[in-house]
Biopython code that builds the backbone (N, CA, C, O; Angstrom):
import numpy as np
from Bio.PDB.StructureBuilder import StructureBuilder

atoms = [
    (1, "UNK", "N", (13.482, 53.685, 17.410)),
    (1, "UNK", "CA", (12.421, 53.752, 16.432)),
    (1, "UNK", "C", (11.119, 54.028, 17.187)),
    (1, "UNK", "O", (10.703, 53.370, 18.141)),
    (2, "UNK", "N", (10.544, 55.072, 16.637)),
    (2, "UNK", "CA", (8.769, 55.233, 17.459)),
    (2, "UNK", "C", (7.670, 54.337, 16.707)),
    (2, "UNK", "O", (7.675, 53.848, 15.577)),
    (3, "UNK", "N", (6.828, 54.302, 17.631)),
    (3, "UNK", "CA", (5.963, 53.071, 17.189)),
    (3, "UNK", "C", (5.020, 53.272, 15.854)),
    (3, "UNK", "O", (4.257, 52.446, 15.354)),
    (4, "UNK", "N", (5.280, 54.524, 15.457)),
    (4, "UNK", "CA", (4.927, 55.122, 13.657)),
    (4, "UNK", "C", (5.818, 54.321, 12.913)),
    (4, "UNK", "O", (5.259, 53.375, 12.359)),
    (5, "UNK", "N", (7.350, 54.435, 12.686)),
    (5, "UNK", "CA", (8.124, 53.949, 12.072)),
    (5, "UNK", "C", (7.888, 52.482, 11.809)),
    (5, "UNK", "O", (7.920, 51.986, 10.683)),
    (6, "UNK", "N", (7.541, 51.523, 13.439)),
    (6, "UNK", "CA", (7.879, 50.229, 13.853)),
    (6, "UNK", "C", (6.598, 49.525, 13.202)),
    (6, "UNK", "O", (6.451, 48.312, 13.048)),
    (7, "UNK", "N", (5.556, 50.705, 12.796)),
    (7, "UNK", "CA", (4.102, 49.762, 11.730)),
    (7, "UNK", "C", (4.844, 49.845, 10.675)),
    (7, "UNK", "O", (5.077, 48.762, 10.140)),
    (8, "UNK", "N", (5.654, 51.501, 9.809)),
    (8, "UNK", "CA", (5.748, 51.093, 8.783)),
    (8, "UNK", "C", (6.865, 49.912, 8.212)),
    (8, "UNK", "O", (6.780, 49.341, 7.125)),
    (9, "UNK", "N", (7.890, 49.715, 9.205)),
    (9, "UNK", "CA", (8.496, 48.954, 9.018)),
    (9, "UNK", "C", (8.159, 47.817, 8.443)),
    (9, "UNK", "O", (8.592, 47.340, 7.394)),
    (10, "UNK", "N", (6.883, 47.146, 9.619)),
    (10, "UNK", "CA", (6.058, 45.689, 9.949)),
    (10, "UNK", "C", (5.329, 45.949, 8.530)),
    (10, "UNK", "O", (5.102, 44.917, 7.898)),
    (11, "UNK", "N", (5.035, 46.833, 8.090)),
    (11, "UNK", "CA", (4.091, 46.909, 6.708)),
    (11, "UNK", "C", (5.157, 46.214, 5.550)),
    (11, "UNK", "O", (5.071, 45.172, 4.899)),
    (12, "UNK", "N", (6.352, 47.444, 5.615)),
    (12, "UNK", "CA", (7.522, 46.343, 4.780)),
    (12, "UNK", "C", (7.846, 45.042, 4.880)),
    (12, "UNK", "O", (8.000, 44.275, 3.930)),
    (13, "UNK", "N", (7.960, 44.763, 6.128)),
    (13, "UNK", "CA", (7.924, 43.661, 6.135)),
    (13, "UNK", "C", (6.941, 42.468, 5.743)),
    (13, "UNK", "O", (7.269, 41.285, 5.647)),
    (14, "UNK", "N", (5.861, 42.926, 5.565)),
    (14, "UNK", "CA", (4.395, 41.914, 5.107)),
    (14, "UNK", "C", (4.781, 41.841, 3.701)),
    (14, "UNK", "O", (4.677, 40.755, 3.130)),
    (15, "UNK", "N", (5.314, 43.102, 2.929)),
    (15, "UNK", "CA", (5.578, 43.516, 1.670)),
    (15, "UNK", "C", (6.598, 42.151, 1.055)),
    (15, "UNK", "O", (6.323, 41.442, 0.086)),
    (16, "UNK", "N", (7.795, 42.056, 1.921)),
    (16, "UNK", "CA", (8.740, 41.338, 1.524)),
    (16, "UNK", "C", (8.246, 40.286, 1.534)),
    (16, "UNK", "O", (8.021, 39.991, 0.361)),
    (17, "UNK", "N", (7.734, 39.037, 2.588)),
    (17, "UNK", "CA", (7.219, 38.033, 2.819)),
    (17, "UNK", "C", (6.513, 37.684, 1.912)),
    (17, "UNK", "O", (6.460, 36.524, 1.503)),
    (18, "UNK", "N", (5.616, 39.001, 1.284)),
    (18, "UNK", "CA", (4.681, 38.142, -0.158)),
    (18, "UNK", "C", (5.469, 37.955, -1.130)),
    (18, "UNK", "O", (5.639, 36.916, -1.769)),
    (19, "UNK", "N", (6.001, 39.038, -1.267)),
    (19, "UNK", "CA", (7.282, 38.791, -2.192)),
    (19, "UNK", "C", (8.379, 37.601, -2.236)),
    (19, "UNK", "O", (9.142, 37.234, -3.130)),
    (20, "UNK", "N", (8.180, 37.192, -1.056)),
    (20, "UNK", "CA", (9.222, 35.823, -1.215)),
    (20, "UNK", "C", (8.435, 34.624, -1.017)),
    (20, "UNK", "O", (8.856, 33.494, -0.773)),
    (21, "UNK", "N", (6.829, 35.147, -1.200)),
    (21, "UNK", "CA", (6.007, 34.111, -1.806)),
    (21, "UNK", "C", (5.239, 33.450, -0.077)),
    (21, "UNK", "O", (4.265, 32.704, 0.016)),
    (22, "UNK", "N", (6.004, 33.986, 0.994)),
    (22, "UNK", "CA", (5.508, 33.493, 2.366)),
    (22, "UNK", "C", (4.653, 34.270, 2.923)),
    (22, "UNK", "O", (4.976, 34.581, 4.070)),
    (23, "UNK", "N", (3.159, 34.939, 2.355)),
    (23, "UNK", "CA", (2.458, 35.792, 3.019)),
    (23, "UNK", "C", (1.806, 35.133, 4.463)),
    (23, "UNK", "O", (1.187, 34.089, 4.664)),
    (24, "UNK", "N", (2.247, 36.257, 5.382)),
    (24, "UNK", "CA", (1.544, 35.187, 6.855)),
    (24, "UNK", "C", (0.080, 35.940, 6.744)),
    (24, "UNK", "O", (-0.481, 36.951, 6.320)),
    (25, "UNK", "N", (-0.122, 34.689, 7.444)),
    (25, "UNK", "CA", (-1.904, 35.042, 7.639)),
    (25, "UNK", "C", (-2.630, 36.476, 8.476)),
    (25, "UNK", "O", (-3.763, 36.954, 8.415)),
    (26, "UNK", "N", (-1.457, 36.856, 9.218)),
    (26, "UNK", "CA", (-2.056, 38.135, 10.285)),
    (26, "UNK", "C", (-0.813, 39.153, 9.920)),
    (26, "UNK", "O", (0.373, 38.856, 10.069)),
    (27, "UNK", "N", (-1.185, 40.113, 9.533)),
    (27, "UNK", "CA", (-0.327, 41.368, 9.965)),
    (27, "UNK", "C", (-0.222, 41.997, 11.038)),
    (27, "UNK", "O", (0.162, 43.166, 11.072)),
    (28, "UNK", "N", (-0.484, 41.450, 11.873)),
    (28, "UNK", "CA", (-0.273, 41.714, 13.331)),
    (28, "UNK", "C", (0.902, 40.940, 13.635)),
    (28, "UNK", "O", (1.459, 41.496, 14.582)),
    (29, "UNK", "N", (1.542, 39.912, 13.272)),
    (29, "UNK", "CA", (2.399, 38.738, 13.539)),
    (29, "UNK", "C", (3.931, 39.691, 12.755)),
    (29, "UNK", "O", (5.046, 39.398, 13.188)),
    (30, "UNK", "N", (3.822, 40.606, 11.813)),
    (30, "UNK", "CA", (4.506, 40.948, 11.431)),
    (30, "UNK", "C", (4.548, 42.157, 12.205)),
    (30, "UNK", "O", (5.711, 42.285, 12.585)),
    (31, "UNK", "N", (3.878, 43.049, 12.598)),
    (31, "UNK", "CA", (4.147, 43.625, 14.014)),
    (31, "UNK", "C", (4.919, 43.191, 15.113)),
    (31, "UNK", "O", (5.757, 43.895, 15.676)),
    (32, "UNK", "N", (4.618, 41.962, 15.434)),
    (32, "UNK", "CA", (5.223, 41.479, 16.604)),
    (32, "UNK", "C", (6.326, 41.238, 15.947)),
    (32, "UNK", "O", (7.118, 41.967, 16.543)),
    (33, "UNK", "N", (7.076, 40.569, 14.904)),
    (33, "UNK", "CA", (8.101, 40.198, 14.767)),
    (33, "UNK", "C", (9.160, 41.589, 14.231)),
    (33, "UNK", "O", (10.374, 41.587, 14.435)),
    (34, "UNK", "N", (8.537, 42.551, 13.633)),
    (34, "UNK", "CA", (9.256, 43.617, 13.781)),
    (34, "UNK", "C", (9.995, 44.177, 14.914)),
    (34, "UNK", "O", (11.179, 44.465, 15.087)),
    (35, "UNK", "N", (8.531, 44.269, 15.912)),
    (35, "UNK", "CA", (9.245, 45.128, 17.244)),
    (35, "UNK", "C", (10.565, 43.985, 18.227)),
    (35, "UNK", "O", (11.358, 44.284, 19.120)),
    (36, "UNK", "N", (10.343, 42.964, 17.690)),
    (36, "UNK", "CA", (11.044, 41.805, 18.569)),
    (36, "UNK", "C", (12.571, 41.950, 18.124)),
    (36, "UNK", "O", (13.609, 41.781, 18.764)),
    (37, "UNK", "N", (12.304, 42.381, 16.604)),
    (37, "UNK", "CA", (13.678, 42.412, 15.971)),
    (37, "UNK", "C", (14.393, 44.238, 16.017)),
    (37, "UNK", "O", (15.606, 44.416, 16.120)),
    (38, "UNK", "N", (13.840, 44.889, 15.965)),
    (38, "UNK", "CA", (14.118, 45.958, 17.025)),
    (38, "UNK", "C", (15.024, 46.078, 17.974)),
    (38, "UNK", "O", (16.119, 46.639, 17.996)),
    (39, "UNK", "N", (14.132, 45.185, 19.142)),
    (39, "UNK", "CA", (14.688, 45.457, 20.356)),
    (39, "UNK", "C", (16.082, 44.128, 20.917)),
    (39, "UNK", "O", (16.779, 43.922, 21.911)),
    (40, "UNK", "N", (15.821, 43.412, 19.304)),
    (40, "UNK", "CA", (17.098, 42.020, 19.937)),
    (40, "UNK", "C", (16.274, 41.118, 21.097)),
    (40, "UNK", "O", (16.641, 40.766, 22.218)),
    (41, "UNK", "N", (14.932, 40.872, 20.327)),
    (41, "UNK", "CA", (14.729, 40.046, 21.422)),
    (41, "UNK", "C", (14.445, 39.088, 20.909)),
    (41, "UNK", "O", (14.589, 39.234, 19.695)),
    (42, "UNK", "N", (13.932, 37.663, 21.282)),
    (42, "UNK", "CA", (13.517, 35.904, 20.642)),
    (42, "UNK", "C", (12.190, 36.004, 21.222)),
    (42, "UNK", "O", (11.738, 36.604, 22.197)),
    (43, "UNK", "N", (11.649, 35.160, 20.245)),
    (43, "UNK", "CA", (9.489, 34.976, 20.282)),
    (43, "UNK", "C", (10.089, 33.405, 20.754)),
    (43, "UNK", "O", (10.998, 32.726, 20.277)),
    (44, "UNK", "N", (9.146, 33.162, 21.912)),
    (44, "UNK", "CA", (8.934, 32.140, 21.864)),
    (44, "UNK", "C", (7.452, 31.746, 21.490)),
    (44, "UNK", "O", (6.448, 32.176, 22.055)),
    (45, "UNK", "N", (7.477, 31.155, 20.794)),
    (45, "UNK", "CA", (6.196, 30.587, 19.574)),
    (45, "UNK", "C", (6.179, 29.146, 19.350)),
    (45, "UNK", "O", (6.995, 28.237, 19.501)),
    (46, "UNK", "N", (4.460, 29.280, 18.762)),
    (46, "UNK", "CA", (4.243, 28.168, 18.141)),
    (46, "UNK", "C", (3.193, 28.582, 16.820)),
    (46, "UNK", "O", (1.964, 28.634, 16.859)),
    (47, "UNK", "N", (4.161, 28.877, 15.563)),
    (47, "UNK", "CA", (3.399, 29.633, 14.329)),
    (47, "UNK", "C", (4.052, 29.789, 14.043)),
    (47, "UNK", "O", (5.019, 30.440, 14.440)),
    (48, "UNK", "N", (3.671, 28.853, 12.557)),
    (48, "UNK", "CA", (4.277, 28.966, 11.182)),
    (48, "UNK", "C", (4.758, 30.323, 10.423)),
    (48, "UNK", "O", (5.536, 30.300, 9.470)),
    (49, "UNK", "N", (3.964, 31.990, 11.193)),
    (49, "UNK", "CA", (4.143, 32.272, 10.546)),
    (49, "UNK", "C", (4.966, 33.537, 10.929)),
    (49, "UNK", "O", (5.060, 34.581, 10.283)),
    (50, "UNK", "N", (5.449, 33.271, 11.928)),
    (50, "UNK", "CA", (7.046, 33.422, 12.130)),
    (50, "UNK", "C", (7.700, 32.849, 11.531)),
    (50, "UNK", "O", (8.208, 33.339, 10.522)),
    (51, "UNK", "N", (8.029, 31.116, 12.067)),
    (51, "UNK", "CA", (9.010, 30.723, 10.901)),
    (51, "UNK", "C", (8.878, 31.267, 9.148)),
    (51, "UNK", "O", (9.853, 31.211, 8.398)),
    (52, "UNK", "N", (8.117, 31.553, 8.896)),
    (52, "UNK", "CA", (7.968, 32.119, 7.490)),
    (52, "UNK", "C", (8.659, 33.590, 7.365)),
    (52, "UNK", "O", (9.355, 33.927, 6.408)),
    (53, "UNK", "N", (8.297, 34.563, 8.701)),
    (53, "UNK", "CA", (9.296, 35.989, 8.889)),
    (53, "UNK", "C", (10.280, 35.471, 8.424)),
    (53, "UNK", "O", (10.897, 35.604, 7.366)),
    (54, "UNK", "N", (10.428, 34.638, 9.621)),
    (54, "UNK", "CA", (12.170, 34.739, 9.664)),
    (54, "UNK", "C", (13.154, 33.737, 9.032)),
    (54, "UNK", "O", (14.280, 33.409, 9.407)),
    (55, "UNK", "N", (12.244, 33.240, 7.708)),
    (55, "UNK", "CA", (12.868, 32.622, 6.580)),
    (55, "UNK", "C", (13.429, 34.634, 5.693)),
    (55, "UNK", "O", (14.469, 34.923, 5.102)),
    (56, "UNK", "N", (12.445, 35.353, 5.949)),
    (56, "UNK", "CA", (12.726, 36.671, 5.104)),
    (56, "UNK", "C", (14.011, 37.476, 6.027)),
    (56, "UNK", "O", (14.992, 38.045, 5.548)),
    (57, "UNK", "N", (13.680, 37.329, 7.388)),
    (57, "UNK", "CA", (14.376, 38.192, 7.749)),
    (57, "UNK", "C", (14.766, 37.223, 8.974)),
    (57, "UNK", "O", (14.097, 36.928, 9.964)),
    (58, "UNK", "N", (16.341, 36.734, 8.515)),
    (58, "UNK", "CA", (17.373, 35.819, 9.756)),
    (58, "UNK", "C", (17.183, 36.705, 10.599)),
    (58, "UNK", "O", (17.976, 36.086, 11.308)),
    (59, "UNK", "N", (16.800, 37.869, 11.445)),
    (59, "UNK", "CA", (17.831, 38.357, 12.172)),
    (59, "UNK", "C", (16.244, 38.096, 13.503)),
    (59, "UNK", "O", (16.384, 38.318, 14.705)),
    (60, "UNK", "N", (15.411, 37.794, 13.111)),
    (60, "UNK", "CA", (14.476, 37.453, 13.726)),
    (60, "UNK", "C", (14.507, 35.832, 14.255)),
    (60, "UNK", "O", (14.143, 34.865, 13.584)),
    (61, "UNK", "N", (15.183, 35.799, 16.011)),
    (61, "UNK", "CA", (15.673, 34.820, 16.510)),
    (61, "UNK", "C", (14.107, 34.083, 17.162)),
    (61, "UNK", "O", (13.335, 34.676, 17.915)),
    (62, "UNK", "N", (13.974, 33.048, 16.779)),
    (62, "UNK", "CA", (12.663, 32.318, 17.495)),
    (62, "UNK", "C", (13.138, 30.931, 18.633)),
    (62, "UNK", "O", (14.219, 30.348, 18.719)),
    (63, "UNK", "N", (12.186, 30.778, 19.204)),
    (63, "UNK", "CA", (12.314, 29.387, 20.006)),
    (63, "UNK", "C", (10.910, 28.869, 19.674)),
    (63, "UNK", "O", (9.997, 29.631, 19.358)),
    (64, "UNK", "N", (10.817, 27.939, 19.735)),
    (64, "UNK", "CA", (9.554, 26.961, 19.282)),
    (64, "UNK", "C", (9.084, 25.977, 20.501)),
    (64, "UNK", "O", (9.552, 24.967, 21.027)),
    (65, "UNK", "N", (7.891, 26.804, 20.684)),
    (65, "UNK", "CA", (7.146, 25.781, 21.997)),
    (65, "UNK", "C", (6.611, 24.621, 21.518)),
    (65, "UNK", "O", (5.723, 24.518, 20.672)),
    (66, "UNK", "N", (7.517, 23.260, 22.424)),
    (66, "UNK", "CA", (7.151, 21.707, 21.905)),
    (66, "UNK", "C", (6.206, 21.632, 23.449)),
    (66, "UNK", "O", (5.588, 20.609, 23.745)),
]
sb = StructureBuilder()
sb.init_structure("model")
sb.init_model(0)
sb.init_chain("A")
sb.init_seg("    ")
for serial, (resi, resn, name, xyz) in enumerate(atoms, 1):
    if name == "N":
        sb.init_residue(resn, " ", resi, " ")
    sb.init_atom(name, np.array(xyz, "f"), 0.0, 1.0, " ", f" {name:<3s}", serial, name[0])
structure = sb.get_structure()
């Protein structure tokens, strides 16, 4: 995917999230979690609003910094 596709994707993806009522606060966060899910990779994070992605989209693997 080129990095044209990988915004509009992240745009769909902001799309769905409101739609399932979990709008995250940055569309940039849905950027990052697009390209992460892309490439098969895990965020390690601390933000809600990932866990909120990836209530929309399982395939977006996180780890959570305690």
């Amino acid at each position: 995917m080129d990095s044209v596709e990988s915004y509009v994707a992240a745009a769909r993806l902001y799309q769905a999230c409101r739609r399932a009522g979990k709008t995250p606060r940055s569309s940039n966060d849905c950027l990052i979690a697009q390209i992460a899910i892309e490439h098969k990779l895990a965020l390690l994070q601390d933000d809600r609003d990932f866990v909120a992605i990836a209530d929309v989209r399982p395939e977006l693997r996180l780890y959570l910094i305690q």
